[in-house]
C-alpha positions in Angstrom: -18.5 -2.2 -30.4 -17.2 -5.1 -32.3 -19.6 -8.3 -32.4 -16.9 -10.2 -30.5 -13.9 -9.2 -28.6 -10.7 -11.2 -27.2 -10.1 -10.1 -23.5 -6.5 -11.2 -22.3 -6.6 -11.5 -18.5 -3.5 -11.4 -16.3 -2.4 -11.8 -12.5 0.7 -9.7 -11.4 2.4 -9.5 -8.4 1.9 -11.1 -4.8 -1.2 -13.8 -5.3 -4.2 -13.0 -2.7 -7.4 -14.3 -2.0 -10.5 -13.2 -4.4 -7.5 -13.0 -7.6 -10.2 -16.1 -8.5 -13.1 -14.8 -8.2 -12.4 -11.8 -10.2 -11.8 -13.3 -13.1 -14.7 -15.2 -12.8 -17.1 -11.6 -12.3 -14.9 -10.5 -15.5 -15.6 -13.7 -17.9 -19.0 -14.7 -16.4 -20.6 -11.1 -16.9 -18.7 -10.4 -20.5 -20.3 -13.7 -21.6 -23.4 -12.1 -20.5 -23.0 -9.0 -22.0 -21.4 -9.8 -25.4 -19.6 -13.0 -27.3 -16.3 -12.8 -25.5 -13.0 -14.9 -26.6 -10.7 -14.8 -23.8 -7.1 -15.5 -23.5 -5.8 -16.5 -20.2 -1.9 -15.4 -20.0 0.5 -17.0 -17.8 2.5 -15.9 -14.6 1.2 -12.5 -15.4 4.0 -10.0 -17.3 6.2 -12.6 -17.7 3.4 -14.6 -20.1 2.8 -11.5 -21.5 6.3 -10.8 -22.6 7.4 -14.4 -23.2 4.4 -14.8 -25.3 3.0 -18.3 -22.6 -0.6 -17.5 -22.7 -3.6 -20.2 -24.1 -7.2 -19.6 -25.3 -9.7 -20.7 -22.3 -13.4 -21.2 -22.5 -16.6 -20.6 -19.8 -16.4 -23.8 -18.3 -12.6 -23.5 -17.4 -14.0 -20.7 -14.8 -16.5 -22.9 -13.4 -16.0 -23.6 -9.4 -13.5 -20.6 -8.7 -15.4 -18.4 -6.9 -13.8 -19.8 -3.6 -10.2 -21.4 -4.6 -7.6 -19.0 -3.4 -4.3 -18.2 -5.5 -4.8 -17.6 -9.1 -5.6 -20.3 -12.1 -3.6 -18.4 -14.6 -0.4 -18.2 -12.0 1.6 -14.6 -11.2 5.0 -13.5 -10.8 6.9 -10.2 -9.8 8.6 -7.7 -12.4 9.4 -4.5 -11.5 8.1 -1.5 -12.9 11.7 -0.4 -13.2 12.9 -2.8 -14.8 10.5 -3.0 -17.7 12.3 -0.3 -19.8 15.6 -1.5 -18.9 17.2 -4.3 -21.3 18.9 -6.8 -19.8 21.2 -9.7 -20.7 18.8 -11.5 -22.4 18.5 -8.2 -24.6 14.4 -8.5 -24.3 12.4 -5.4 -25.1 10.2 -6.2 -22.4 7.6 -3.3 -23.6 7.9 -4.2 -27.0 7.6 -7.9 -26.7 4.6 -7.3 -24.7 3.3 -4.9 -27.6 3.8 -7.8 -30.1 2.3 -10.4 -28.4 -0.8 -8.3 -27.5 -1.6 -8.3 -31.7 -0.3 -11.2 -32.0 -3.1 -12.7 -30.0 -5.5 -10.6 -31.5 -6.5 -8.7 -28.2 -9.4 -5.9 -28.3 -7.9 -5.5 -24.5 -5.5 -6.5 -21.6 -7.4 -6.9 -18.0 -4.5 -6.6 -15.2 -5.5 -7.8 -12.1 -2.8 -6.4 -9.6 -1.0 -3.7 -7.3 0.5 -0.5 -7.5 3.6 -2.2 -9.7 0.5 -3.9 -11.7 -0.8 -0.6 -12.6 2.2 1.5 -13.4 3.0 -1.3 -15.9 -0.9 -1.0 -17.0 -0.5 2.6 -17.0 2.7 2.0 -19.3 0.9 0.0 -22.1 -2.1 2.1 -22.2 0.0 5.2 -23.0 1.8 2.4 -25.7 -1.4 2.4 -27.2 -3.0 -0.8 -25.9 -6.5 -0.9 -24.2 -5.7 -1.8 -20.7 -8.4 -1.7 -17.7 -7.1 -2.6 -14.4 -8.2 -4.5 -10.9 -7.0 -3.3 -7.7 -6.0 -6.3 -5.8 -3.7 -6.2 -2.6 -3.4 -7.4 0.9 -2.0 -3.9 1.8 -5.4 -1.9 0.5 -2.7 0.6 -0.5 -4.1 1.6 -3.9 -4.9 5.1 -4.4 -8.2 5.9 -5.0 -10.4 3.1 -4.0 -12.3 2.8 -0.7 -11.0 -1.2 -0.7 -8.9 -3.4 -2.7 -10.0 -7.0 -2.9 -7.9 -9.6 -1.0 -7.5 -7.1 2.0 -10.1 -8.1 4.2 -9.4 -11.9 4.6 -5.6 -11.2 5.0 -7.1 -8.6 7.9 -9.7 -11.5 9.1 -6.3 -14.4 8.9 -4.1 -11.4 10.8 -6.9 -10.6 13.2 -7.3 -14.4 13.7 -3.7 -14.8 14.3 -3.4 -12.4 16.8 -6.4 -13.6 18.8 -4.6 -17.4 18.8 -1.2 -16.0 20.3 -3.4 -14.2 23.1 -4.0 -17.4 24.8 -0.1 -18.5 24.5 0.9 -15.2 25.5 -1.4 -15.4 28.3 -0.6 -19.0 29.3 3.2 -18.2 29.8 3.4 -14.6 30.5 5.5 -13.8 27.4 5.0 -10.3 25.0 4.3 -11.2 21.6 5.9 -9.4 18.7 3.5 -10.0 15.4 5.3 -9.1 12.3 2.4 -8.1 9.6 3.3 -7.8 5.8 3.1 -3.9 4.8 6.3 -2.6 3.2 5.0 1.1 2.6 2.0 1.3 3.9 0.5 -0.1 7.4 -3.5 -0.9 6.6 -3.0 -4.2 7.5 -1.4 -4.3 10.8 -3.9 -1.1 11.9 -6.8 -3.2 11.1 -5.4 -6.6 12.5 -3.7 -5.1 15.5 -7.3 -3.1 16.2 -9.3 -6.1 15.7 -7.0 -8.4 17.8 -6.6 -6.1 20.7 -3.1 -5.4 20.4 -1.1 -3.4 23.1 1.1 -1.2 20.4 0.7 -1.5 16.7 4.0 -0.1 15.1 2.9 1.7 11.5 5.7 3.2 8.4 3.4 5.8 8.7 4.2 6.4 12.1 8.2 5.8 13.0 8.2 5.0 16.4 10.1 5.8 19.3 12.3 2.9 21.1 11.7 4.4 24.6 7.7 4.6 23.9 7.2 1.6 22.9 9.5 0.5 26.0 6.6 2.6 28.3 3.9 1.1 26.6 5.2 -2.6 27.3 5.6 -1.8 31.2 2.3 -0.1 31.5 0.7 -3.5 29.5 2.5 -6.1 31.6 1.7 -4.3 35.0 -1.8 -4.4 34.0 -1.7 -8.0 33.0 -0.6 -9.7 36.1 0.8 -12.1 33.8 3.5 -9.6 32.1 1.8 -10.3 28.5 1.5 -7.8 25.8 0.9 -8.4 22.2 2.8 -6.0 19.8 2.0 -6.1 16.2 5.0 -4.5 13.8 4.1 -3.6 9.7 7.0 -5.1 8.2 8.1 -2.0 6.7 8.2 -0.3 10.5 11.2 2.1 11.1 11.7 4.1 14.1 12.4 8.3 14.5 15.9 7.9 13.9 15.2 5.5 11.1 13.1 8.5 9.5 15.5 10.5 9.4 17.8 8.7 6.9 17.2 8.1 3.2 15.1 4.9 2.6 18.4 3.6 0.8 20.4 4.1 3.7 18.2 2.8 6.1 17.6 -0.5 4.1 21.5 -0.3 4.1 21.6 -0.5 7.8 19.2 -3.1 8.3 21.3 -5.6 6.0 24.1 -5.0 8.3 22.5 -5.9 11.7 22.0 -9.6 12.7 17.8 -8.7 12.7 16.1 -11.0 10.1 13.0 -8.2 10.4 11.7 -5.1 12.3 10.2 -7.8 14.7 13.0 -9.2 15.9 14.8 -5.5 16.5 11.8 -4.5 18.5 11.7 -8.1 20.6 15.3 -7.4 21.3 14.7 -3.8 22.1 12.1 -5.3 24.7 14.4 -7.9 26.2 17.1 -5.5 26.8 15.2 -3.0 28.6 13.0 -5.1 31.0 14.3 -8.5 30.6 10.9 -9.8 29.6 9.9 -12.7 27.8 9.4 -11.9 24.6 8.9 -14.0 21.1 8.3 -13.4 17.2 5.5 -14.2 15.4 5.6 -14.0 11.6 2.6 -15.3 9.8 3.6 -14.0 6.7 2.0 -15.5 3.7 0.0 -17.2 5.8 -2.2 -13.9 5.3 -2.1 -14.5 1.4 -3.3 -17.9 1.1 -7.0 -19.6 1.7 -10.2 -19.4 0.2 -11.4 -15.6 0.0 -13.7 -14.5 2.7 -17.6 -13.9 1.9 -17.0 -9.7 1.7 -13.8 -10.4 -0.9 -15.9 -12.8 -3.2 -18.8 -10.2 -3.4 -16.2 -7.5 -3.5 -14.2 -9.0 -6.3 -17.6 -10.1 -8.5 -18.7 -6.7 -8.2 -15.0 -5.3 -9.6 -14.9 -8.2 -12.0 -18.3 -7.3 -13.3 -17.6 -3.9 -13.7 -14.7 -4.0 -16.0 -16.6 -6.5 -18.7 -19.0 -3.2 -18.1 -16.0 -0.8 -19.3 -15.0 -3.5 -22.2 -18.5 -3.6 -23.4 -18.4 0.5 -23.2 -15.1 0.4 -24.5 -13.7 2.9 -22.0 -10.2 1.7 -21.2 -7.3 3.4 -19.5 -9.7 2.5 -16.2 -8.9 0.6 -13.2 -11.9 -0.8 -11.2 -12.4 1.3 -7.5 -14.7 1.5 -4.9 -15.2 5.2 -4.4 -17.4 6.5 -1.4 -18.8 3.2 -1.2 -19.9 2.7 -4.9 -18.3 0.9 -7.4 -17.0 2.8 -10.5 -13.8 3.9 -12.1 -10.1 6.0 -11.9 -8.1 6.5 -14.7 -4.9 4.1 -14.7 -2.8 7.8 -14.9 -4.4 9.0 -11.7 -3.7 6.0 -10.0 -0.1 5.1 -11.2 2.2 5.2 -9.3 0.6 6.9 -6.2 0.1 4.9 -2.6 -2.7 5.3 -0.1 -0.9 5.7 3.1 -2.8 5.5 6.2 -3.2 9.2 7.6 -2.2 9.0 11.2 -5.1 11.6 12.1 -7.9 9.2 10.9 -10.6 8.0 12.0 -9.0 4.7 12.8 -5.8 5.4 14.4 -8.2 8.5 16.9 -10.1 4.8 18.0 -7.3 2.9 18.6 -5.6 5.7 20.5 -9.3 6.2 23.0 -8.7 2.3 23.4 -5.4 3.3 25.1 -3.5 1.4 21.7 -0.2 2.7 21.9 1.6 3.5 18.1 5.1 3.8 20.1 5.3 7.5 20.1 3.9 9.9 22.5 1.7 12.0 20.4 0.6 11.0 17.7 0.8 13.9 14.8 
């Protein structure tokens, strides 16, 4: 390998907790391993295809290990939209090209989601030497065990949960806890499982109304104090919900007067039994804070491992925990693929022996 090489490191998408201490394993182990220049780019993609991005040095990574959010700053851009020019008339993929030579990078570190590693994926096949981090609060990356950031938001949502017991206890009221989880429900399984929920709605599981209905009288007879708690995914739909085309049903849900799948369900609730019922929405909430323990050792490890593949010079990687060991997928295999949670696992067989109800009556 060359006596020195310039790493360019980037933060894409939704910020989460252990983005910080990444980049920290990844400069802290490359200075260890070889004479590193790195290049921190701003407000990931965007920097990358505005050209915003500075030279940084060992001691700017001092003390990140626990500081939440990213130094270096994210934003969204859409896969699909990177191809596309708009008004601006920016060749987003060429622009990013350019600026990759023009500072001089040996290779692009992406720290990111599945929209992250499409666009990796994208500029690897360009050409460029690209290795990846899985990061996300929704753990829904194919091909790795874990993603880093997904445990504290399931510690913060378990947390949650556990605080709006006593409320919900206090006044007799069902709580409806809306989780983040567009496509994919990790996050609410592993929060509503470790909070005790009553019903735990999943995407991977559209629910029916009258089931849940069932569930929420046989919880509230129990109680003595007509309480439940009833943690949604945000990207919950019901049976007849699954039946329509996702365009369709995101259609009909601009047209009701629901701000969120929570809201439909609590008013699903009142209308049937007249219960008390509120919304809770922590939202990014389960983002922000200073990464637990298991996500700093989790992210140093991932970190660490990539300046391994830039000293090996093996790129087209992302980072994964596979079978409980760190190592690597190619960014094709992983691009552009989800890990949904499969509803005869391990996970959801526990919380159904635990009498957790996923609003349906069997679960298939």
């Amino acid at each position: 390998m060359k006596e020195k090489q310039r790493i360019g490191i980037l933060t894409s998408g939704g910020d989460c907790p252990g983005l910080n201490a990444a980049i920290r394993g990844v400069v802290r182990a490359s200075y260890n391993l070889f004479e590193p220049e790195i290049i921190g780019i701003a407000d990931g993609y965007r920097g990358l295809i505005e050209g915003d991005y500075k030279e940084m040095h060992e001691d700017d990574f001092r003390g990140i290990l626990t500081l939440g959010g990213t130094i270096l700053g994210t934003s969204r851009r859409p896969y699909r939209a990177m191809r596309v020019i708009e008004e601006d008339n920016v060749d987003k993929v060429e622009n990013m090209k350019k600026n990759y030579r023009k500072m001089g990078l040996d290779c692009l570190v992406t720290l990111g989601g599945n929209g992250t590693h499409k666009t990796a994926n994208l500029l690897s096949e360009e050409g460029l030497n690209v290795i990846g981090l899985p990061k996300t609060i929704d753990n829904d990356i194919w091909a790795t065990d874990i993603t880093f950031g997904f445990h504290t938001a399931f510690e913060i949502g378990t947390d949650v949960i556990d605080r709006i017991h006593t409320t919900a206890n206090s006044h007799g009221r069902v709580m409806v806890i809306e989780i983040m989880g567009n496509k994919a429900g990790w996050l609410s399984l592993y929060s509503g499982l470790g909070g005790g929920a009553d019903v735990i709605l999943l995407p991977e599981i559209p629910y029916d109304p009258d089931e849940v209905i069932k569930a929420v009288e046989r919880r509230t007879k129990k109680s003595q104090r007509n309480f439940a708690i009833i943690v949604v995914a945000e990207g919950a739909f019901s049976k007849e919900e699954a039946k329509m085309k996702r365009k369709e049903r995101l259609a009909l849900r601009a047209q009701s007067n629901y701000p969120s799948v929570a809201y439909q369900v609590a008013d699903l609730i009142v209308s049937q039994t007249g219960l008390d019922t509120r919304v809770v929405n922590p939202g990014h909430y389960l983002r922000g804070g200073s990464p637990s323990a298991y996500d700093r050792v989790l992210a140093s490890q991932f970190g660490t491992y990539a300046a391994h593949l830039i000293h090996e010079e093996n790129y087209g990687q992302t980072v994964a925990m596979i079978n409980g060991k760190v190592g690597h997928n190619s960014l094709k295999e992983v691009a552009g693929k989800t890990k949904f949670v499969d509803p005869n696992c391990d996970l959801v067989r526990s919380a159904l022996d635990l009498g957790i109800s996923f609003g349906v009556k069997k679960v298939k």
